[in-house]
N, C-alpha and C positions, 0 to 999 in steps of 0.2 A: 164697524158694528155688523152684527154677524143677522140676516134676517133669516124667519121660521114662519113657518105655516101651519099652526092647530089644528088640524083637526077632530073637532069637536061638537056636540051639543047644546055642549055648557058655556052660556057665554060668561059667568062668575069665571069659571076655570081660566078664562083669556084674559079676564082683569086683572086676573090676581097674578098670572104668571107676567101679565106687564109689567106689571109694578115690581117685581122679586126680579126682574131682569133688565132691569132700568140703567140704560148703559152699557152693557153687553149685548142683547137680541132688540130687535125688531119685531115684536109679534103680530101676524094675519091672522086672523079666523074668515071663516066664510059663511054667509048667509044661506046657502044651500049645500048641505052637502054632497051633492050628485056635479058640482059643480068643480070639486079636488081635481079632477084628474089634469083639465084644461086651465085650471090654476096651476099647476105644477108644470105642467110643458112651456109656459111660458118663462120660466126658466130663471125667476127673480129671486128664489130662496137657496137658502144654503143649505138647509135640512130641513127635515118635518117633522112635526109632531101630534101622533095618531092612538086615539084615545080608544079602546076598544069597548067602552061603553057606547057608544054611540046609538041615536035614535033615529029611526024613520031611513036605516041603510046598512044593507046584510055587511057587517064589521068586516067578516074573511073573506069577502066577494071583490070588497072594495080595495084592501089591503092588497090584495092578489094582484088586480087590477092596476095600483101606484107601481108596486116592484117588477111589475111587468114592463116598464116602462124605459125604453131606451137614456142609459145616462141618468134617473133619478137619484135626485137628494138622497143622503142618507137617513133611515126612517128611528124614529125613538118612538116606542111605546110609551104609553102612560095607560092606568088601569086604578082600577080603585081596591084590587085585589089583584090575586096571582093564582092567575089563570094555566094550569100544565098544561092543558088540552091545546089552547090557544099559542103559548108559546113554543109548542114544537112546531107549529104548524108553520109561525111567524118565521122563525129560527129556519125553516125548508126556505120558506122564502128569500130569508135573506137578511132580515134585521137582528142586529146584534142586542142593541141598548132597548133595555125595559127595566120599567119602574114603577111602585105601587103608591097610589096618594093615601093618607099625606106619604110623603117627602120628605128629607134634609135637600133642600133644593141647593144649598151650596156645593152639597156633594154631584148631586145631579149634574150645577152646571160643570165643574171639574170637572167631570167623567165625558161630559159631550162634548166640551174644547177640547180634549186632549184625545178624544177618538177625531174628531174634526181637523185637528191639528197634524191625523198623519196621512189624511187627504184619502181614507181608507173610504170611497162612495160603493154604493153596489151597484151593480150592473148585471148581476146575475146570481143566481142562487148558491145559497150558501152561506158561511156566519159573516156577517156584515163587520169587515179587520182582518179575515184571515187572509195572510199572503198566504205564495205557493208553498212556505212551507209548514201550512196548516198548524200555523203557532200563533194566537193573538200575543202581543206584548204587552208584559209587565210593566206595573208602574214602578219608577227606579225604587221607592221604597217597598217594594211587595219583590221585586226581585232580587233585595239585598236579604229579603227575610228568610231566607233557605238559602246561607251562605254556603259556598265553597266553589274553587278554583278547577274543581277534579272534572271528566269528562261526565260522571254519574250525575256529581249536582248539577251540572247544565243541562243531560236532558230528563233529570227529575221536572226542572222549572220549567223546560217544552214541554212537557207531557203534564203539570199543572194547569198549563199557559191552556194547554188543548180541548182539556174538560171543562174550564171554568164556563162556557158560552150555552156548554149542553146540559140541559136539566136531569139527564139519567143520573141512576145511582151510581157513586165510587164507591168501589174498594181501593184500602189501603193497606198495603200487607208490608212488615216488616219486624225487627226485635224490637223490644221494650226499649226505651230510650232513642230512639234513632231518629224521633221530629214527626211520626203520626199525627197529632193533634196539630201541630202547626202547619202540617202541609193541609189540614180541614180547614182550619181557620184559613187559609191565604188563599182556599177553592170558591170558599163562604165569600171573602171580601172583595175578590173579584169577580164571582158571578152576575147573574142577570140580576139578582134578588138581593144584593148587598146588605140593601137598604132595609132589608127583613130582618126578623130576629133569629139569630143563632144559640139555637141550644145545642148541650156537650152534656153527654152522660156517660161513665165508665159500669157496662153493664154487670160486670163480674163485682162492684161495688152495692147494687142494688139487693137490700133485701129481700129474699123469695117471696114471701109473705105480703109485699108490698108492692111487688114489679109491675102486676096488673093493674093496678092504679095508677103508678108513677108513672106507666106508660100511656097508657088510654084515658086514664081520667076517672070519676065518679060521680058519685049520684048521692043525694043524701038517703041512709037509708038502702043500699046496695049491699050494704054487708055490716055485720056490726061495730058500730064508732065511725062508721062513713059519712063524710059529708060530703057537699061540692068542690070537686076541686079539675083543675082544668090537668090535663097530663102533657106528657112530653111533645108529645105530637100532634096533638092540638095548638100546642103553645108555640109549635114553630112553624106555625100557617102563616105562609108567604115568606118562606123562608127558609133556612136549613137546620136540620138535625141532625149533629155527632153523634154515631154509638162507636165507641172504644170497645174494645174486647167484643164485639159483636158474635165469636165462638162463646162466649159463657150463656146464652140467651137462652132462657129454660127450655126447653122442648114441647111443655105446652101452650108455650107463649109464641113460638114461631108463625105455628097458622095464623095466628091473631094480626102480627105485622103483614105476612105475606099477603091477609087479605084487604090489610087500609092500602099498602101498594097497588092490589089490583084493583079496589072499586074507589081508592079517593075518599073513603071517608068510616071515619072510625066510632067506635061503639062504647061510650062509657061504661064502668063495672057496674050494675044498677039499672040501665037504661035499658028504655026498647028502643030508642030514638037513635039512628046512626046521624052522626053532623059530618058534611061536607070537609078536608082538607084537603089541601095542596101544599107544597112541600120538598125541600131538594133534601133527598137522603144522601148521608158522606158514615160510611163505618168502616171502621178499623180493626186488625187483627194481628197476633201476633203467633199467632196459631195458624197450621195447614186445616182450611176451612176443607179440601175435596177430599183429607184426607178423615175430615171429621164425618161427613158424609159416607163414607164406606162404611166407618166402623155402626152406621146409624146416630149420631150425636148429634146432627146438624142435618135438616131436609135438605132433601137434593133440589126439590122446588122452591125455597128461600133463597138458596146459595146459586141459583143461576139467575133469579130476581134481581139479588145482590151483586152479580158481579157480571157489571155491563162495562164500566171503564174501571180498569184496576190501575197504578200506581205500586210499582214495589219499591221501599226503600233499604238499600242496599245497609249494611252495618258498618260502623265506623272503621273499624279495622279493612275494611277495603276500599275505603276512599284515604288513606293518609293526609295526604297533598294538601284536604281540606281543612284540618288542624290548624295548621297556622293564623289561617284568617278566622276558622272560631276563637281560637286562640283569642287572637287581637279582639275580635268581640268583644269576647266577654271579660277582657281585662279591662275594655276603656274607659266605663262607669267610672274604676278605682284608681286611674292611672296609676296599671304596675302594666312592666313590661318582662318577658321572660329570656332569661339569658340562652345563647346557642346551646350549649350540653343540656341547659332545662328544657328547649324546644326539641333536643335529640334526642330525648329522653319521653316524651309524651310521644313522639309518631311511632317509638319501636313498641309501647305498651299497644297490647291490645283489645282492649275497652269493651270487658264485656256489657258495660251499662251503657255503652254508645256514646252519644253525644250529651246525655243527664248525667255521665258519669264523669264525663268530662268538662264540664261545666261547674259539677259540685268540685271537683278536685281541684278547679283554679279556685275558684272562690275560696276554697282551704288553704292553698299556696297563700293567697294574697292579702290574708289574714295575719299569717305568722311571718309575713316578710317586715323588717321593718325598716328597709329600703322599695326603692321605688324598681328593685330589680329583682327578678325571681328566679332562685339558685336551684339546683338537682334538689339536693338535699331539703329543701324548703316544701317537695311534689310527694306527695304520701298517697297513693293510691288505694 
């Protein structure tokens, strides 16, 4: 049984986490907190757990102070919200794992035996799992979910693997169809913020008329048939926001995002009141955003906001290699399998719809097959 150290205020918080860990952890709290540090050198926990609400003790003084500390436990945040500020600062430090109450504490504990499990402790600054080659590890189903065998899919999934920990904004740049949206989702579910909610909007889908609501919010009374309603980015506080097509995004809505990025907090259509968010931006594009920027379509001070870690995903037609095992993907649901000439026959096409296109096109094959084997002729492109 694996022992931990609360740090904490809250002694509810130590009860409750006893009993949800009943059989797995050992949990300590401590009666003073000025008393952590010398509780920790004695060298009795496996990790820690450091609540950044904390009372009566400067939170990043004392934090500073543990990962300061030769050979300490591995640290887990806990918060009752999702702090940016704090988590860069943490994240310099050294701590990998944070997480906002409530909780899916079963998630929770998963995510800490299996960081615990690769004996990843810190010892020095920097993201708490990264070896030397600055790549945290997938978990085996988060690494099957960006299949293929080719040298691009593997370091598409290092360079996943490399952002997930930092809370800067990604870009994702690639053609229509080629797994955009999923490489957001697999950045989302393994970041710091998992456990937050993930919204996904395809901007170029947005009503003109309606964007500045959908995105910020309202007010009742902001404009006519306006009521309250919470917007996109509000709604993904302590958490992350997908924009798709992030080139369609009006022009006078740009300052509006650049500036919840720069102050943290955004301003409903209606309101005088700006409300506080925090928030992992992930947008995608399938458009030359700097080439949008020349032409004036796209600010050049949005677009260098936006593109702090990029991801490019390369098109199907230059990964070939990786066919096969999508292939076999998305056949297995229906047990069909594809014959040699029918498998020789999809890597020479060139797929201008990427990987949706090829996904629809089996599913089409494996429709009209009415064997469990899928011929040339059965592949309609």
């Amino acid at each position: 049984m694996r022992k931990t150290l609360y740090i904490t205020s809250w002694t509810d918080d130590v009860a409750l986490l006893a009993r949800q860990s009943e059989g797995f952890w050992e949990v300590s709290s401590l009666g003073d907190i000025a008393d952590a540090p010398g509780e920790i050198a004695s060298g009795r926990y496996d990790f820690l757990l450091f609540d950044i609400d904390l009372t009566g003790a400067y939170c990043f003084e004392l934090l500073a102070s543990i990962c300061s500390m030769p050979g300490h436990p591995p640290v887990v945040i806990l918060s009752r919200e999702y702090c940016l500020i704090f988590l860069k600062a943490a994240i310099s430090l050294g701590v990998r794992c944070y997480f906002t109450i409530p909780y899916d504490f079963s998630r929770v504990r998963e995510r800490i035996e299996r960081f615990l499990d690769e004996g990843s402790a810190v010892s020095s600054p920097g993201v708490c799992g990264v070896g030397d080659s600055g790549v945290i590890p997938l978990s085996g189903e988060v690494a099957r979910s960006f299949i293929g065998t080719s040298r691009v899919s593997s370091r598409i999934r290092s360079e996943i693997a490399a952002v997930c920990a930092c809370p800067d904004p990604v870009l994702i740049t690639g053609e229509t169809g080629s797994g955009k949206e999923l490489v957001a989702r697999i950045i989302h579910d393994n970041s710091l913020v998992f456990n937050g909610p993930y919204k996904a909007e395809n901007v170029s889908c947005i009503p003109p008329t309606l964007a500045e609501s959908i995105l910020f919010g309202s007010v009742r009374g902001g404009y006519t048939d306006a009521r309250d309603s919470v917007g996109l980015i509000e709604a993904s506080n302590g958490g992350s926001l997908f924009l798709d097509e992030i080139g369609e995004l009006d022009l006078a809505l740009q300052p509006m995002l650049l500036r919840v990025l720069e102050d943290g907090r955004v301003k409903p259509v209606g309101s005088a009141v700006k409300r506080p968010v925090s928030f992992r931006l992930i947008c995608a594009t399938n458009r030359d955003l700097a080439a949008l920027v020349a032409n004036g379509k796209f600010r050049q001070d949005l677009f260098f906001r936006l593109d702090v870690l990029r991801i490019e995903i390369p098109p199907l037609r230059e990964r070939p290699e990786d066919i096969p095992l999508l292939a076999a993907y998305r056949l297995a649901g229906c047990r069909k399998r594809l014959s040699p000439d029918a498998l020789d026959k999809l890597t020479l096409y060139r797929w201008p719809g990427n990987v949706r296109q090829l996904f629809n096109c089996l599913s089409r094959a494996a429709r009209s097959s009415r064997t469990d084997v899928i011929y040339p002729e059965q592949i309609r492109f």
